[in-house]
Backbone as JSON, one array per atom type, in Angstrom:
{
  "sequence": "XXXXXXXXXXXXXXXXXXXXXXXXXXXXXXXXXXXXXXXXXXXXXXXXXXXXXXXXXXXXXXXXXXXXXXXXXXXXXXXX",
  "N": [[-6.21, -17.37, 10.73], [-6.6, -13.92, 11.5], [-5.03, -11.5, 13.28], [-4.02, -8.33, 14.6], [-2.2, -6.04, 12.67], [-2.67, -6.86, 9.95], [-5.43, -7.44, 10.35], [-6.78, -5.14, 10.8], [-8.82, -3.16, 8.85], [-8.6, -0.28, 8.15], [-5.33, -0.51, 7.82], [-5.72, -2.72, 5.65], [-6.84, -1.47, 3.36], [-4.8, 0.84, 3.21], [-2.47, -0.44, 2.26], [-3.62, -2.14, -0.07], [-3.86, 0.17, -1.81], [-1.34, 1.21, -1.53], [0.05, -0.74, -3.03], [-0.91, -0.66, -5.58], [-0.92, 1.52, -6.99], [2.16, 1.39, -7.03], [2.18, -1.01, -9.14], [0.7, 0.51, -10.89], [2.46, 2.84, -11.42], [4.36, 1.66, -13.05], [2.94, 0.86, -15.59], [1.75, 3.19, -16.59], [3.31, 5.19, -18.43], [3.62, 3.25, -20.39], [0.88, 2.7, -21.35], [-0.38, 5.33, -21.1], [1.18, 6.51, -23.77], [0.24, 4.81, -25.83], [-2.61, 5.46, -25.77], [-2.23, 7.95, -26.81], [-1.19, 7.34, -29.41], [-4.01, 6.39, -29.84], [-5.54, 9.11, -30.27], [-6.52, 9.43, -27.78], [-6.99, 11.03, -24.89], [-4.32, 11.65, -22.02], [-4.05, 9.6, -19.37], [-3.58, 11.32, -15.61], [-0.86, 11.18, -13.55], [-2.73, 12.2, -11.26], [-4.26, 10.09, -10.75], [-5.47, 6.62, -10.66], [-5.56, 2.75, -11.04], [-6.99, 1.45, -9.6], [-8.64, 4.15, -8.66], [-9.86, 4.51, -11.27], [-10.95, 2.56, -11.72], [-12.92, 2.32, -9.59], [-14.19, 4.35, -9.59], [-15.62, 4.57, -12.15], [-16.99, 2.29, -12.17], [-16.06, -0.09, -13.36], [-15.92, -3.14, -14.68], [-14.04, -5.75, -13.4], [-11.32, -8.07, -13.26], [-9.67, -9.92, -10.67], [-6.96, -12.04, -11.26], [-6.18, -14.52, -9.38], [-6.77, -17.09, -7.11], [-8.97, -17.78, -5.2], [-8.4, -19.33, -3.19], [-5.93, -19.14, -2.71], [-5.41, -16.09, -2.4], [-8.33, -15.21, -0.94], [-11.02, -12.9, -1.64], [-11.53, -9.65, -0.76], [-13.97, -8.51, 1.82], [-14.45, -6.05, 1.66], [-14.46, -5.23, -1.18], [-16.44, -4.24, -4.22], [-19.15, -4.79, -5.72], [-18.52, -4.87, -9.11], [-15.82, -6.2, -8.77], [-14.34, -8.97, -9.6]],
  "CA": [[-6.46, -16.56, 11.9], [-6.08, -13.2, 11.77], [-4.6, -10.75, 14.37], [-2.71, -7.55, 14.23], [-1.77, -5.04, 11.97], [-3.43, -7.57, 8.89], [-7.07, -7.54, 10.45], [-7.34, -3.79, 10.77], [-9.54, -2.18, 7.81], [-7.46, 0.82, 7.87], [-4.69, -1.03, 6.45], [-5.65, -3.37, 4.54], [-7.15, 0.0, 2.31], [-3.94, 1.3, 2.98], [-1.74, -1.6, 1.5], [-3.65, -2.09, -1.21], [-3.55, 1.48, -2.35], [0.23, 1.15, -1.96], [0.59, -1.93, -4.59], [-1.97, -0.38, -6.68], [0.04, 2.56, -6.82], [3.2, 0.63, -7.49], [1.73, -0.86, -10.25], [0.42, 1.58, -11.87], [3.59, 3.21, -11.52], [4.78, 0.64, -14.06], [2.16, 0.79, -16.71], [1.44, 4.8, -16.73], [3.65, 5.47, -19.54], [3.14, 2.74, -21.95], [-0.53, 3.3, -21.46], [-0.59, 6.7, -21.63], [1.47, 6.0, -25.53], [-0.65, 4.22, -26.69], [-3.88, 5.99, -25.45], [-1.9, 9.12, -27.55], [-1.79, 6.46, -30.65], [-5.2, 6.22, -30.43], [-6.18, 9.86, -30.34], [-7.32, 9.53, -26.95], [-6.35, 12.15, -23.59], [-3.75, 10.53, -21.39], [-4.26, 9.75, -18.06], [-2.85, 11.59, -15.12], [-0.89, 10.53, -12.54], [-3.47, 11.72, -9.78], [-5.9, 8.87, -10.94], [-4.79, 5.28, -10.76], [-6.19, 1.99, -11.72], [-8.1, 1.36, -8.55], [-9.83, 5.27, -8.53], [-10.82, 4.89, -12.5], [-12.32, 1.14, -11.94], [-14.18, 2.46, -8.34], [-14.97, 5.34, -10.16], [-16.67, 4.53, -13.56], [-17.39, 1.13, -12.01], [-15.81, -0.55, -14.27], [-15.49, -4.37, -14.11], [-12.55, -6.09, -13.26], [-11.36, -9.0, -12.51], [-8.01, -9.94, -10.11], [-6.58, -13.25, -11.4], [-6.17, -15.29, -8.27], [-6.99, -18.04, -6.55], [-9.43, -17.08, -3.66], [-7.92, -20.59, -2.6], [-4.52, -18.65, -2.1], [-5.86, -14.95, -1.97], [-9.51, -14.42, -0.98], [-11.67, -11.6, -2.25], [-12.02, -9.02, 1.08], [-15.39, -8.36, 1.77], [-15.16, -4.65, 1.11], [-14.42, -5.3, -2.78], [-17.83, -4.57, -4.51], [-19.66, -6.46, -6.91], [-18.18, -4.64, -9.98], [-14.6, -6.39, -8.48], [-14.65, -10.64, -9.27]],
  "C": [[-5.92, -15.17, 11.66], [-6.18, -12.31, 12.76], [-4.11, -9.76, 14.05], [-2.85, -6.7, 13.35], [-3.28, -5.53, 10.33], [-4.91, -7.62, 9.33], [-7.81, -5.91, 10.62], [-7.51, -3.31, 9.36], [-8.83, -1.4, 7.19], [-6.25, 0.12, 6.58], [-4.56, -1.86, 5.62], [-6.02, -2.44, 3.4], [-5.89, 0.13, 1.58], [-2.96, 0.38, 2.18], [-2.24, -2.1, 0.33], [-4.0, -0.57, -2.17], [-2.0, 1.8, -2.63], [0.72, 0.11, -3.34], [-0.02, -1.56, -5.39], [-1.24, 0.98, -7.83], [1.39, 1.82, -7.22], [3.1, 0.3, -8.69], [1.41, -0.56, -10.83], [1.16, 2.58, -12.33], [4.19, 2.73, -13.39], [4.4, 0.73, -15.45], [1.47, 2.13, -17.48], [1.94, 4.88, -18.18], [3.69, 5.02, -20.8], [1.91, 3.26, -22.34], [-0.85, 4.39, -22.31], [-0.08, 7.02, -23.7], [0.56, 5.94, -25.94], [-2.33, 4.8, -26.35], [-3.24, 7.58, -27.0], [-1.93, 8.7, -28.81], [-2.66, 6.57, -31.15], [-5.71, 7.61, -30.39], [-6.7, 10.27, -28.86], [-6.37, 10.41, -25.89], [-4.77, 10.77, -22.74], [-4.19, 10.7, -19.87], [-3.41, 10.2, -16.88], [-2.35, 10.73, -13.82], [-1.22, 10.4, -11.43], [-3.92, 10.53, -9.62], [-4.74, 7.38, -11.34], [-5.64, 4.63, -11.25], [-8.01, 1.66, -10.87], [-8.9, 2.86, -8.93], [-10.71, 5.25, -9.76], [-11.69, 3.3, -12.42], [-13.36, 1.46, -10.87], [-15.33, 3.52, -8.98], [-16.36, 5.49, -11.27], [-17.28, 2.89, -13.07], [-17.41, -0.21, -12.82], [-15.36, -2.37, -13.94], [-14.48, -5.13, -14.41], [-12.68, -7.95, -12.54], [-10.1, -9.69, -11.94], [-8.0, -11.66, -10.37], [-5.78, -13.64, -10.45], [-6.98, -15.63, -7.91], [-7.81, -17.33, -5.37], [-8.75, -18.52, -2.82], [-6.71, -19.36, -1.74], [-4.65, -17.25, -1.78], [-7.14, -14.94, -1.86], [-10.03, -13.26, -0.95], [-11.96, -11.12, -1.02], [-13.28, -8.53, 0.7], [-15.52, -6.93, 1.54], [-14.94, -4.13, -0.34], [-15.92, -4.92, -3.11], [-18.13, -5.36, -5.55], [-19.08, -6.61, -8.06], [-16.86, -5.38, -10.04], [-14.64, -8.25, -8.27], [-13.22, -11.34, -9.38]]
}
């Protein structure tokens, strides 16, 4: 059942833009290494994981359970 704060749109966006953001926190600077390894640009920290997979439409896929997390309906198709 949901009610409350958890059924409004708004933040469910907003909350997962915050953990997305968190995590990407995390993984920026190895990344970015090893992108410099390979010759390649690094990425800044405007652009996260979420804006470069919505962006280039890149497909992904979140390991979980829709048992224990289900996929929200405003994921798109590129997102399994």
């Amino acid at each position: 059942v949901q009610s409350g704060v958890g059924s409004n749109p708004f933040w469910n966006k907003l909350s997962y833009a915050y953990i997305d953001n968190v995590q990407w926190a995390g993984v920026t600077r190895g990344l970015n290494r090893l992108r410099r390894d390979l010759g390649l640009p690094s990425i800044g920290s405007e652009r996260n994981a979420a804006s470069l997979i919505d962006d280039l439409r890149v497909p992904f896929q979140y390991v979980f359970s829709e048992a224990l997390l289900p996929k929200p309906p405003d994921w798109g198709p590129h997102i399994d």
